[in-house]
C-alpha positions as CSV (number, residue, x, y, z in Angstrom):
1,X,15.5,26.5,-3.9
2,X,18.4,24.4,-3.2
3,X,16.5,21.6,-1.4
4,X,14.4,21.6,-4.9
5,X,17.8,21.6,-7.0
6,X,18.8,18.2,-4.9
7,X,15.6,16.7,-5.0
8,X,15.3,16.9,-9.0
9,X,18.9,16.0,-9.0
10,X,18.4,13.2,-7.5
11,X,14.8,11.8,-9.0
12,X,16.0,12.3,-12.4
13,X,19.2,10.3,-11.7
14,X,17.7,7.6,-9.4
15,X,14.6,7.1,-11.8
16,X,16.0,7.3,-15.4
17,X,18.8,4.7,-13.9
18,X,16.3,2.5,-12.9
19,X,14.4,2.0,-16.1
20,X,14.6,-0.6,-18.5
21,X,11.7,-2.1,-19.7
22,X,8.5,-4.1,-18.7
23,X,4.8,-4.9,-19.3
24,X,3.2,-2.7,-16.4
25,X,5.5,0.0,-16.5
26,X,7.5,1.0,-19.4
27,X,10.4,3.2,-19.8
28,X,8.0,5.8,-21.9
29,X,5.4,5.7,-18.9
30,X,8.4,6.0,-16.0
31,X,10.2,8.8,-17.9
32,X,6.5,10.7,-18.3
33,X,5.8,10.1,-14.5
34,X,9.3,11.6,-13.4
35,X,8.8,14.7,-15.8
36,X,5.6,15.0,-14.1
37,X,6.8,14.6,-10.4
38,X,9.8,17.1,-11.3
39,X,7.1,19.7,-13.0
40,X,5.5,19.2,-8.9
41,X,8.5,19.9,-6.9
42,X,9.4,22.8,-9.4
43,X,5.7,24.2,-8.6
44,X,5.7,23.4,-5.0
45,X,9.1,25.3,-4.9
46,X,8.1,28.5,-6.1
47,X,4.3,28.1,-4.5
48,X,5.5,26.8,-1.1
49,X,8.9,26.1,-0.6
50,X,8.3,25.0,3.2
51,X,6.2,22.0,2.4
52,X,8.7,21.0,0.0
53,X,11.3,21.3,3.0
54,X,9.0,19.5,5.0
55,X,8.2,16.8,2.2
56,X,12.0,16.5,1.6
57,X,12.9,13.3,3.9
58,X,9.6,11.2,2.6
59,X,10.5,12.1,-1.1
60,X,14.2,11.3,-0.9
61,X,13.2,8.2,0.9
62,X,10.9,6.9,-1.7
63,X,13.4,7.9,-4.6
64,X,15.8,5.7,-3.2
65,X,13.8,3.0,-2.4
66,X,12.8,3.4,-6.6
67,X,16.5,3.7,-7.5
68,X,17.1,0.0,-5.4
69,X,14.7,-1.3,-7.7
70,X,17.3,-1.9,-10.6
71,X,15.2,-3.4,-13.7
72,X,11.7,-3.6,-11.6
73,X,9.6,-0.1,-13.6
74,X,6.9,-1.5,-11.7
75,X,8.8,-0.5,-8.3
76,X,9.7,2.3,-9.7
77,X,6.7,3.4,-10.8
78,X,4.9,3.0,-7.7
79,X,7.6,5.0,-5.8
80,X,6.7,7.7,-8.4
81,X,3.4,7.7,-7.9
82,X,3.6,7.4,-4.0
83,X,6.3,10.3,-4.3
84,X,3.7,12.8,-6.7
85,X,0.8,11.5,-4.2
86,X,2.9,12.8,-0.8
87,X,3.5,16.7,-2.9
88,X,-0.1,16.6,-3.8
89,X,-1.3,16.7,0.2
């Protein structure tokens, strides 16, 4: 449960600090795809809290690669994607 406490830790805080606003990906759209992605790691903690271990070092990657996006949602919004694509395997 603690690998799931960082992980929401830190896509809320890298994610929400990365969104501004822009034609492809808005802040409204970002903010709805990291409550979605933090509603997956919440469920794959309680369902299967080893493949969120295992999934740690991919998802932590890509949330920090969206964070080093600054102002570009549409980086971001990929990285979200990508991240909810990798905890949906």
């Amino acid at each position: 449960m603690r690998i799931a406490s960082t992980m929401l830790a830190l896509v809320a805080t890298g994610f929400l600090a990365a969104c501004t606003s822009e034609e492809a990906c808005t802040q409204e759209v970002a903010t709805k795809k990291a409550t979605d992605l933090t509603t997956k790691i919440q469920e794959l903690a309680a369902s299967d809290p080893a493949k969120l271990a295992e999934l740690g070092p991919k998802v932590q990657e890509l949330a920090t690669k969206a964070a080093a996006g600054g102002d570009d949602l549409t980086a971001t919004c990929k990285a979200l994607d990508e991240m909810m694509a990798e905890l949906s395997k």
